[in-house]
C-alpha positions in Angstrom: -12.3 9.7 19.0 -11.0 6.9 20.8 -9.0 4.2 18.6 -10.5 0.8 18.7 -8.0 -1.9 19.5 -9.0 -3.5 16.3 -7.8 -0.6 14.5 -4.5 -0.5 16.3 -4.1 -3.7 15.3 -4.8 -3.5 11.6 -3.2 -0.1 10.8 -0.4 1.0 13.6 1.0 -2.5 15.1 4.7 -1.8 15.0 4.9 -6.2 14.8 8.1 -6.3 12.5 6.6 -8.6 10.1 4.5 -5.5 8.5 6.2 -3.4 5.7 6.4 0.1 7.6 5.0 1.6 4.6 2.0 0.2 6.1 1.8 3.3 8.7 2.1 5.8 6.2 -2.1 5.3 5.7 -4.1 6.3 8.1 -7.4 5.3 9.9 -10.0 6.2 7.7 -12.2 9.5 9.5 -15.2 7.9 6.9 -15.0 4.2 8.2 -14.5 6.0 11.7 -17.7 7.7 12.0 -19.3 5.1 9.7 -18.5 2.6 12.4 -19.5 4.6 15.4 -22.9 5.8 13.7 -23.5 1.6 13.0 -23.8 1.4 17.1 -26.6 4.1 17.3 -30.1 4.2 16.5 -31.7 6.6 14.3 -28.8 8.0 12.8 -29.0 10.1 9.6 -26.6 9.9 7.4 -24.7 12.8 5.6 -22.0 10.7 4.7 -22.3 8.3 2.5 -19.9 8.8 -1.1 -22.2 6.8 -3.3 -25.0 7.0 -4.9 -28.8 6.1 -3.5 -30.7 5.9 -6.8 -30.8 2.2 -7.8 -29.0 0.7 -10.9 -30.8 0.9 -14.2 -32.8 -2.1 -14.9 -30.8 -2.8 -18.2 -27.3 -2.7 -16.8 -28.6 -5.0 -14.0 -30.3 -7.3 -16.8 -27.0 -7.6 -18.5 -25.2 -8.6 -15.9 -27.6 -11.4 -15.1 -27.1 -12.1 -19.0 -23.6 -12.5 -18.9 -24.1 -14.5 -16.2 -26.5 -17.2 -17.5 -24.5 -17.1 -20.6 -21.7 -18.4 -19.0 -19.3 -15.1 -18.9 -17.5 -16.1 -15.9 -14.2 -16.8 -17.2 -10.6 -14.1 -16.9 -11.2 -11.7 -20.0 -8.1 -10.3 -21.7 -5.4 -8.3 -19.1 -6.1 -4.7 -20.8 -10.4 -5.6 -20.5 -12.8 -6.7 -22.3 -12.8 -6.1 -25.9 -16.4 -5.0 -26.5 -16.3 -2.5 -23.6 -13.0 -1.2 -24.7 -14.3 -0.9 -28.0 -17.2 1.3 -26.4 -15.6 3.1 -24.0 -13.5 4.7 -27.0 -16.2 5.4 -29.5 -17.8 7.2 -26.2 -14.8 9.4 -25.3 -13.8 9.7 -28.9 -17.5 11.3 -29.7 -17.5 13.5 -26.2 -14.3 15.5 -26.8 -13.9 15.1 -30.0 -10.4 13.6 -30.0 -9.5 10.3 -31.7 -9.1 7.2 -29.6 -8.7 3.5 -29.7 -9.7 1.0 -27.5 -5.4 0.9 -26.8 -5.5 4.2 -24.9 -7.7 2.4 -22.2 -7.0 -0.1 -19.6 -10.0 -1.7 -17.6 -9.2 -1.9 -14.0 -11.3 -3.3 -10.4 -12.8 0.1 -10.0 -11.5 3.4 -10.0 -9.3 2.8 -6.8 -7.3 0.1 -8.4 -6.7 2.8 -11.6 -5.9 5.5 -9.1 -3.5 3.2 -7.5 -1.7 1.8 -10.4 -1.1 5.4 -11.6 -0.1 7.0 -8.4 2.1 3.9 -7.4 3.7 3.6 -10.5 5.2 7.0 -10.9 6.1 7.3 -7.4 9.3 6.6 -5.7 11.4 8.0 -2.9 12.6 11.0 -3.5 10.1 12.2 -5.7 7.8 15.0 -5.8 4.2 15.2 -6.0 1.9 18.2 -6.1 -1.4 17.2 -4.6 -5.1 19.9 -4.1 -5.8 20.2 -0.3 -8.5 19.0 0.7 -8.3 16.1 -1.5 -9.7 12.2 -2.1 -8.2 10.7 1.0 -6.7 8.2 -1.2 -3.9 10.3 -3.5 -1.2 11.0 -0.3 -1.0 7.5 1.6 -0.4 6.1 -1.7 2.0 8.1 -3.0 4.3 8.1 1.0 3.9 4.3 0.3 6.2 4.1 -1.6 8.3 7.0 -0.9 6.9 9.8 -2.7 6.8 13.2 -1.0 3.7 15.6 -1.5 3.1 19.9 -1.4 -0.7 20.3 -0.9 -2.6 23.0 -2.6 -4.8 24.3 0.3 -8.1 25.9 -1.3 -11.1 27.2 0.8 -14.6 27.4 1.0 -15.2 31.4 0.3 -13.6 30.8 -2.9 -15.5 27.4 -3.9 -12.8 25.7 -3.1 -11.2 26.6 -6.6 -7.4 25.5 -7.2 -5.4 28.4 -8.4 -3.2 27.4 -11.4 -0.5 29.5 -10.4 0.0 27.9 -7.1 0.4 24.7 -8.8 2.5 26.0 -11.3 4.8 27.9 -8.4 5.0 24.8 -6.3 7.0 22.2 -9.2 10.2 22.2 -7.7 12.8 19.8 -9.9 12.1 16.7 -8.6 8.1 17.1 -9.0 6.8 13.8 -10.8 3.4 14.5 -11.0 0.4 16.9 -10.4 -2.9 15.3 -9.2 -6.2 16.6 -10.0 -9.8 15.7 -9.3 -13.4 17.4 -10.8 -15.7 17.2 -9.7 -13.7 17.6 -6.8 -14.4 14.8 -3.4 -15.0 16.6 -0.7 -15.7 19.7 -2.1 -18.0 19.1 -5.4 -15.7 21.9 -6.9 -15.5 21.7 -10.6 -12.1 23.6 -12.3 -12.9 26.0 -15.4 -11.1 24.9 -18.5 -8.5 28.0 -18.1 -7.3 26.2 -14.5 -6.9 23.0 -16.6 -5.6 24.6 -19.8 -2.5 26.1 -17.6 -1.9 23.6 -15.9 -1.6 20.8 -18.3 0.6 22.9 -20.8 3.4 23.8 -17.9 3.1 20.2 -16.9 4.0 19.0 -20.5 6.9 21.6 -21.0 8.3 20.1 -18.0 7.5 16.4 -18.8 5.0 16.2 -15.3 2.9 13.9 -15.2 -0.9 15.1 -14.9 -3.1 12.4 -12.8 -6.6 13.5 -13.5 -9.3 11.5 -11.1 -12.8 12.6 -13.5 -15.3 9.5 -11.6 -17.7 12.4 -11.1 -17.5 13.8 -14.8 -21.1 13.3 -15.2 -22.8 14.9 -12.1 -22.1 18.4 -13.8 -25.1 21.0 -12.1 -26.9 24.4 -13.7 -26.2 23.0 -17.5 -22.2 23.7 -17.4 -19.5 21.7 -20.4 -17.6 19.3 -18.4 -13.8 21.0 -18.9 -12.3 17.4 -18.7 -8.3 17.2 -18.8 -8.9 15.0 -22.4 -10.3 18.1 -23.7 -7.6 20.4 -22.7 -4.6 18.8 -23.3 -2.7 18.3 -26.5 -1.6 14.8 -26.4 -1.8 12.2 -24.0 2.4 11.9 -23.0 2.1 13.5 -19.7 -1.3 12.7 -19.1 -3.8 9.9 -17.1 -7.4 10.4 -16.6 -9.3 8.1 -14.3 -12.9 7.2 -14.1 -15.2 4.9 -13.7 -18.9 3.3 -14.1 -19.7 3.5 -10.2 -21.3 7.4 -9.7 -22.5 7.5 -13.1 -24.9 4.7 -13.3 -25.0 3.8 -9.5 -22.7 0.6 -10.0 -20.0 1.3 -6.8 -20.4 -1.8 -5.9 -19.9 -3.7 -9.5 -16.1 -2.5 -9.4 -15.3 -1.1 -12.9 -13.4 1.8 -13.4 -11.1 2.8 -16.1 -7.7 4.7 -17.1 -7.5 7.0 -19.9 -3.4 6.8 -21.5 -1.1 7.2 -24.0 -0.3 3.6 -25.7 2.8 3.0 -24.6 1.7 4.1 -20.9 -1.1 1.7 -21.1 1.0 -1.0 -21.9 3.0 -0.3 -19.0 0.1 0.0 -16.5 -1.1 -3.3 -18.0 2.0 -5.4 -16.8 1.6 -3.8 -13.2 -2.3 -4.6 -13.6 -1.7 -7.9 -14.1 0.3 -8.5 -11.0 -2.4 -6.4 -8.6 -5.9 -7.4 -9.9 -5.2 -9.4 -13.2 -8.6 -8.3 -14.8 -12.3 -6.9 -13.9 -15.2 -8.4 -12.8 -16.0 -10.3 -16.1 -20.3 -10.0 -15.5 -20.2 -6.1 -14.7 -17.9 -5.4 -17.6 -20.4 -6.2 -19.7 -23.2 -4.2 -17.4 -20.3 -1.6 -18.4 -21.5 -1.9 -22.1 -24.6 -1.8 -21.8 -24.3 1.4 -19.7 -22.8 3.1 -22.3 -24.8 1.5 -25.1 -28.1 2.2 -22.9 -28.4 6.5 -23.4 -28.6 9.0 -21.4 -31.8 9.0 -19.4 -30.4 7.5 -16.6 -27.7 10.6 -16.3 -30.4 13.3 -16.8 -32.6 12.2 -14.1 -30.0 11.1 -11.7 -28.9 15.2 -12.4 -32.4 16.7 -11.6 -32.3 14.9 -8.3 -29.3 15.5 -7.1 -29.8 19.1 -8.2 -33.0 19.7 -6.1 -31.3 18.1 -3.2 -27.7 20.3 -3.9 -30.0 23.3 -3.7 -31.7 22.6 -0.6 -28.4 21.8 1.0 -27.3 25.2 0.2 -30.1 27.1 1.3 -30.1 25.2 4.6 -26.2 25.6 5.3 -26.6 29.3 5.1 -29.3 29.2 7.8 -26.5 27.2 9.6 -24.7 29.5 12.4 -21.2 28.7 12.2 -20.8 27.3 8.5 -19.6 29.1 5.9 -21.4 27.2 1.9 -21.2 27.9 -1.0 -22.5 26.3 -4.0 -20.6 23.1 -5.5 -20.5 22.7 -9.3 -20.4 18.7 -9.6 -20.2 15.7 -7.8 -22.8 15.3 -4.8 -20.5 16.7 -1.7 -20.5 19.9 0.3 -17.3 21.1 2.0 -18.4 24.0 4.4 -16.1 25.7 6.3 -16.1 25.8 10.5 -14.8 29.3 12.2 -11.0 29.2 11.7 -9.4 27.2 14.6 -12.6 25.5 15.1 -11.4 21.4 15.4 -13.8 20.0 13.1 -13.7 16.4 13.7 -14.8 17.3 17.4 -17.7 19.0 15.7 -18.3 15.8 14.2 -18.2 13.7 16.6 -20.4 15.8 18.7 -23.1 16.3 16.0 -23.3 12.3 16.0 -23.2 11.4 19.4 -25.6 14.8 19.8 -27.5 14.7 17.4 -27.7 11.9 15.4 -26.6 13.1 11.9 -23.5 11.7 10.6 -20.3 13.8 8.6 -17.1 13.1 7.9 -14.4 15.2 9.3 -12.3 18.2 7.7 -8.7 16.3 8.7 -9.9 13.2 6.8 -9.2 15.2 3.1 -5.9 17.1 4.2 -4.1 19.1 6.6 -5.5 22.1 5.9 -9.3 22.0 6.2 -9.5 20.7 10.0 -12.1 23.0 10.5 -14.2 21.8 7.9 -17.0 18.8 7.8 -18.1 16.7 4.5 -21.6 16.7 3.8 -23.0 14.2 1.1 -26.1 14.8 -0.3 -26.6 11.6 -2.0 -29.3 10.8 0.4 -33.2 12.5 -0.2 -34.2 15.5 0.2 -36.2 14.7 3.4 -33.2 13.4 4.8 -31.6 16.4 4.5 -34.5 18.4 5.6 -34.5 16.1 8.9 -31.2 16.4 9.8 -30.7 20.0 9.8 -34.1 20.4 11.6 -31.4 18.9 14.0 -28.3 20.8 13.3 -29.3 23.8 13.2 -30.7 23.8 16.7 -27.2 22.6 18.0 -25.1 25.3 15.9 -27.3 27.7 17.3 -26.2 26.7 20.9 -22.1 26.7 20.4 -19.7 29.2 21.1 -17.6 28.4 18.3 -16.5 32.4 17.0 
């Protein structure tokens, strides 16, 4: 796809006065074919990472609350003390493991924790071992500043399942840290609690850091235990879990996420926080307790959805000539595989300006899945229904074997 000369501008000007870091991150393939669909008419959309069911009426209420009540003001630099408070009675009943509101830090969603973990461990020279595909935000952070990355290609045929060993085989001396995320975005893959297990305890014995992205722990399909890293690791020294309020209770847009530490790394990653974002959005930190305080209706129903629509999805993409499913265990993404050497963002691109339905691109989540498209199916059922009554059709029409 062509490059706008707006995004030339904002990502690959050369203009001296930009930190070169700067061209380590790339043009976003989402805000790409985000922006191209915005020109079109009737475009259904595939794409979209977030969720479609509305807030709950209580967290929105509270907000409003804190609001009138004049909560407008900086709250402490680590978060607010009543939603730290909750956030560890709620991990500390989950997995069973004692925690204080001191092994949290409250960030500006779960980018902002992803970044002050990621950025504060790298450094040049320094390894990091990364899943591929992956969130497209891990490897642009960590080449800012230096770092240097092994992916741990995975594929479709296989649920996109990471195998331990590979990890384990690619630490080389200088390896910092090992990133993680499942519910897996792009691929809704969740790992089993052996994957976890073996990972975590090698990581330890060689003082690795373990960066474990969970924002989708709740959207856990067919009844499964969520195998978070908190629950498989013995201690938190070489260990930080991220999450966040946004896919759990539809709040993206509220901007609180969270990151799970030992003490002493917390207060560490509360200096740096201070000097990025200095604190959360005060009203929708206290929406954040009364999320947690508010039970778990919201979760259950928000999981019967998304499970009719994942099962739909699945059954359709097997009528699909060309794409090779499977069935994800979490999140709300599918990550089906194109033919091999099949360029999947031309397939994209094609299917939108063809066909009107919108996906995000293989290349956007690593260098190993180009011939792959993201399908979100955080959108209804009829949605979905209507845009393979278009896809299919075209599939069935391109030589792509």
């Amino acid at each position: 796809m062509p490059v706008s000369r707006l995004d030339v501008d904002l990502y690959e000007s050369e203009d001296p006065i930009w930190n070169p870091a700067l061209l380590t991150i790339p043009i976003a393939g989402i805000r790409k074919m985000v922006n191209m669909a915005a020109s079109m008419d009737d475009v259904i959309h595939l794409s979209i990472g977030q969720p479609d069911l509305p807030c709950p009426k209580h967290i929105v209420d509270a907000t409003v609350e804190a609001l009138q009540a004049g909560q407008t003001g900086y709250t402490m630099d680590a978060g607010l003390p009543e939603l730290l408070e909750s956030l560890a009675a709620y991990y500390s009943e989950r997995y069973q493991r004692k925690l204080t509101s001191e092994n949290f830090l409250i960030t500006t969603g779960a980018t902002e924790a992803i970044y002050l973990a990621l950025t504060a461990v790298a450094a040049p020279g320094r390894h990091f071992i990364i899943p591929d595909p992956a969130f497209m935000l891990y490897a642009p952070m960590i080449r800012m500043n230096g770092g240097e990355i092994t992916e741990i290609s995975t594929q479709a045929e296989n649920n996109h399942q990471l195998d331990p060993q590979e990890v384990i085989d690619a630490i080389q001396p200088n390896t910092y840290a090992i990133v993680l995320n499942s519910p897996s975005n792009p691929t809704g893959t969740v790992y089993p609690k052996e994957t976890l297990e073996a990972i975590l305890q090698e990581a330890a014995y060689r003082g690795i850091q373990v960066i474990s992205d969970e924002v989708y722990d709740h959207l856990i399909y067919d009844g499964k235990e969520y195998p978070s890293a908190l629950a498989c690791s013995c201690d938190f020294d070489h260990l930080m879990v991220i999450s966040s309020f946004s896919k759990t209770y539809s709040m993206p847009g509220m901007r609180v996420g969270w990151v799970i530490a030992s003490q002493a790394a917390i207060k560490k990653l509360r200096r740096y926080h201070m000097f990025t974002t200095t604190v959360a959005n005060t009203p929708c930190q206290w929406a954040g307790v009364a999320a947690l305080r508010g039970g778990g209706d919201f979760i259950g129903h928000m999981l019967g959805e998304y499970t009719v629509r994942r099962d739909r999805l699945v059954e359709l993409v097997e009528q699909t000539p060309h794409l090779t499913g499977y069935k994800p265990e979490g999140a709300f993404y599918m990550f089906p595989a194109l033919p091999a050497g099949v360029n999947g963002t031309n397939v994209a691109l094609r299917l939108l300006k063809e066909t009107g339905v919108c996906t995000i691109p293989g290349e956007t989540f690593g260098v190993s899945c180009t011939n792959a498209i993201r399908l979100s199916y955080s959108t209804s059922v009829e949605n979905i229904e209507r845009a393979f009554e278009r896809i299919i059709p075209w599939m069935s029409k391109q030589d792509l074997d």
